[in-house]
N, C-alpha and C positions, 0 to 999 in steps of 0.2 A: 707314537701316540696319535690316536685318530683326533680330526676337527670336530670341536663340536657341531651339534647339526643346529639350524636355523631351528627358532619355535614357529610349530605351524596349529592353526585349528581355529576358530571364532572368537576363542581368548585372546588372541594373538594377533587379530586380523587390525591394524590401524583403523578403516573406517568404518566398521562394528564398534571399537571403542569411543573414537571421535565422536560417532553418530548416537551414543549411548551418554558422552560427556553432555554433548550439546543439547540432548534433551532433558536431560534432568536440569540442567543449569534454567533451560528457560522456564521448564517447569516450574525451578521456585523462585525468578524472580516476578510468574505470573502470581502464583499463589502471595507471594509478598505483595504482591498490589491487591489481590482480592480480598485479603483479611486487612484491608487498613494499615499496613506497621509504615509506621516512617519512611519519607523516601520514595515509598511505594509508587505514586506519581508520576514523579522521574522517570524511576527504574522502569517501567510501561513502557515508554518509550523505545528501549533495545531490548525487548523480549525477543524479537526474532532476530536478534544479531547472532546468537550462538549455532541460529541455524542457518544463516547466510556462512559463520565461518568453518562448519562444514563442511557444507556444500562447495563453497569455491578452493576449496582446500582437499578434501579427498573426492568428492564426485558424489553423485545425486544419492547413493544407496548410502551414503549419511544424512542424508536428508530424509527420508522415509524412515529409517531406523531412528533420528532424533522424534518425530513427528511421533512413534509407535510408544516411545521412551517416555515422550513429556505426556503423552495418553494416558498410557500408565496411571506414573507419577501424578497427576492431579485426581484423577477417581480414584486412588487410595488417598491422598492430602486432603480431598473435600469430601469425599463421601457421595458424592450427586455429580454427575451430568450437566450440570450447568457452568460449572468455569471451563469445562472441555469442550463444551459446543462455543464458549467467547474467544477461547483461545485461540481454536482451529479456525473458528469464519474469523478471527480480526488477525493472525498474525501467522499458524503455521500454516494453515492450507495456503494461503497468498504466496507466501514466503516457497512455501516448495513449488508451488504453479511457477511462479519468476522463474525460478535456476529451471524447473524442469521444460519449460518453454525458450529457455535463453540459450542455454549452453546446449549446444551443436557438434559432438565432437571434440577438437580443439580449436574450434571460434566459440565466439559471443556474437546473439545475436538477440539484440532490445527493443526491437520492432512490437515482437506480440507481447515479450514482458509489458511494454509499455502501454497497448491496449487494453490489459489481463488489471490494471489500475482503476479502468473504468467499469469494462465489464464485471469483475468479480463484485463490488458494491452491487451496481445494477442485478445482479441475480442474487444477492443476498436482500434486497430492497424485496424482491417479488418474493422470494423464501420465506422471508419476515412476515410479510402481506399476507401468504395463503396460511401461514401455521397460525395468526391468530385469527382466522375468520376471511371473509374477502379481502382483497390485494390494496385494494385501497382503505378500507376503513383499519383494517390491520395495521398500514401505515400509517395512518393520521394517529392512532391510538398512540401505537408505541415511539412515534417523534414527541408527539406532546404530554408524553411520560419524560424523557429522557429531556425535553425543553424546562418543563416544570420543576423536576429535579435538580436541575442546572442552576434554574433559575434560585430554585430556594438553596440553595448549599451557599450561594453565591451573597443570598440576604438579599435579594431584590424583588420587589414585586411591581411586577408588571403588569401595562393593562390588556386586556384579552388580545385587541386590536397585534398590539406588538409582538404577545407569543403567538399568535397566527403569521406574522410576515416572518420568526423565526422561524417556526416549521416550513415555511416553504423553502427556506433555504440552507435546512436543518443535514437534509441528503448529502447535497455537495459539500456542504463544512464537514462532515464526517468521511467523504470520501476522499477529500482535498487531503485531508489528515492524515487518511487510511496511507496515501501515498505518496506522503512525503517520510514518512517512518519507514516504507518499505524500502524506499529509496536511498535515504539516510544511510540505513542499517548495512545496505548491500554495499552502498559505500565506501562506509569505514570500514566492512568487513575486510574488500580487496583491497584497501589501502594497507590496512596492518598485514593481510597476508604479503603483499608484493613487496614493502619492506622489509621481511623478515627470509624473504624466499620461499615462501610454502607454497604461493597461489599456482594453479593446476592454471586458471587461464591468463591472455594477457589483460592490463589494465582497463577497467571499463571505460569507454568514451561516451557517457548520457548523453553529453551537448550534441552528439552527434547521432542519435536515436531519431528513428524515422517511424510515423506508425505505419503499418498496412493501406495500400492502397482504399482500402473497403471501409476501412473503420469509421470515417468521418460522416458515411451513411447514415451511421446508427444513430447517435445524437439528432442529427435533421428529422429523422425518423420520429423519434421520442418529440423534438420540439414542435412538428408539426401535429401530432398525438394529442400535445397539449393547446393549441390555439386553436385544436378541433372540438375539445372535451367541452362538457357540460361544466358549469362550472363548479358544482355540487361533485363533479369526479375528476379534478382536473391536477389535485395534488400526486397522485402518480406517475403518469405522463409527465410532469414536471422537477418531480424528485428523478425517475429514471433520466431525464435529458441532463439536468445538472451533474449527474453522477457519470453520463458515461463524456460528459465534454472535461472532464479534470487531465485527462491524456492528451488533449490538446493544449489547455493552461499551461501543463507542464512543456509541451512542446515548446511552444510557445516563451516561455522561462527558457529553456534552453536554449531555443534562438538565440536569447537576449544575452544568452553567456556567450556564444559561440560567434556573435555579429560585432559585439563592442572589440573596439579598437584597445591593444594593451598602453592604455594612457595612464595617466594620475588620476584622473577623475573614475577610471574604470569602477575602482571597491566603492565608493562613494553614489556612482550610479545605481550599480547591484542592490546598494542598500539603502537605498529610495526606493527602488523597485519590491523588494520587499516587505518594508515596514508600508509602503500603498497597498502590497496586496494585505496587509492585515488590519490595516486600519478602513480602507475603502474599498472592504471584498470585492463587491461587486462590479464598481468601475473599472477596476485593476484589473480583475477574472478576465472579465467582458474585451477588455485591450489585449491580455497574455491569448485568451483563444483566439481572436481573429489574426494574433501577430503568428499563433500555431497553425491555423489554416493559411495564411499567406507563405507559412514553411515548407507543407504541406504540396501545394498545389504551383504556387506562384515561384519558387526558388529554381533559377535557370542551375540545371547541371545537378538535381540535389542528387545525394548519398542514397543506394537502393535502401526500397523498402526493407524493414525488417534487420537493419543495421544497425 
């Protein structure tokens, strides 16, 4: 009696399926947030988990094949182009730039994932900008749509003065956001993989992510952009600097995990450090990036770039 033979062909391929699973899954639990049902909220939150646990599970051609999938999938669920263009610029294009910028072979490498946090906003800010008219008034438009909406869902009304100092720092909270979901998601993705045995690479080490020599340029760039502007044009150069200093925030944050001594007070610290950066953005922000440029720059012996 002869063995049977292996199944072979695209049916049969694990990361065609995987990559077929993962995107229809994030497909509807985007579409579940974009019609309103229950939960929906939430559920936002790990829309790209399904494609993080692809990717660190069979390798990146489940991640293009999720990303072709969940495409699909929402321009027959919505009928329009519009939940597909929110989806791709907020969760899978980012989401497969990460893994396709990280993973090296068989390393990980979180240097440019880590700058890809600030840049991608910044060129979605300028994107935003020229598709509704000039870069800057495009932006003022559609923050102070997205402020005022906030505002009213919320039942507050605010006086002009205040939704102006929010839109100024409307960027970075959206981009802060952007990346700590992407973050998250990659996360808990390699956790559940490496516990289970599945994950293709070893365990990520954030705390120990360094960004690119270069990167720290671009922000200085952007902030001097802005104390040069007019002041009638100054909210772009200011959105772009806050947006692309969130990879140093986070560095920064990571310091903070990777520098505390394993004490009692350790969780307790972490979580001061936290609920400050939410309650006192700004101040908080301002301390995690310079703590990220003294990582950066100042740290005898640090970890090569792009680690």
């Amino acid at each position: 009696m002869s063995n049977p033979q292996p199944r072979t062909g695209l049916a049969n391929d694990p990361r065609i399926l995987a990559g077929a699973a993962a995107g229809l899954v994030s497909a509807v639990a985007a579409l579940w947030t974009f019609n309103g049902l229950p939960l929906g909220t939430i559920l936002f939150w790990f829309v790209p988990l399904p494609l993080f646990l692809a990717g660190l599970s069979f390798g990146l051609p489940s991640v293009f094949i999720a990303l072709a999938v969940s495409g699909l999938a929402l321009v027959i669920g919505s009928s329009w182009l519009g939940p597909v263009a929110v989806f791709m610029g907020t969760f899978g294009l980012p989401a497969a730039l990460t893994l396709a910028t990280g993973l090296r072979g068989a390393r990980v490498d979180l240097g440019m994932p880590l700058a890809l946090l600030g840049l991608w906003p910044a060129a979605m800010l300028l994107l935003i900008g020229m598709l509704l008219g000039s870069p800057e008034a495009g932006i003022e438009a559609s923050l102070r749509q997205a402020v005022i909406e906030s505002l009213t869902r919320m039942g507050v009304e605010a006086p002009e003065g205040m939704v102006d100092q929010i839109i100024r720092l409307k960027a970075g909270m959206l981009a802060l956001w952007l990346a700590f979901v992407v973050v998250a998601n990659a996360a808990i993705a390699q956790r559940q993989l490496t516990r289970r045995g599945l994950a293709l690479y070893p365990a990520l080490r954030w705390q120990q992510a360094r960004l690119p020599r270069w990167y720290p340029v671009l922000p200085a760039l952007a902030g001097l952009a802005w104390m040069l502007a007019d002041p009638a044009a100054e909210l772009l150069p200011l959105s772009l600097c806050l947006a692309l200093m969130v990879p140093l925030l986070l560095q920064g944050l990571a310091a903070l995990h990777s520098r505390l001594p394993p004490a009692k007070w350790r969780t307790a610290a972490l979580t001061a450090a936290y609920v400050a950066l939410l309650v006192f953005v700004l101040p908080a922000a301002i301390i995690l990036v310079a703590l990220g440029l003294v990582e950066q720059f100042g740290r005898r012996n640090p970890p090569p770039a792009n680690t």
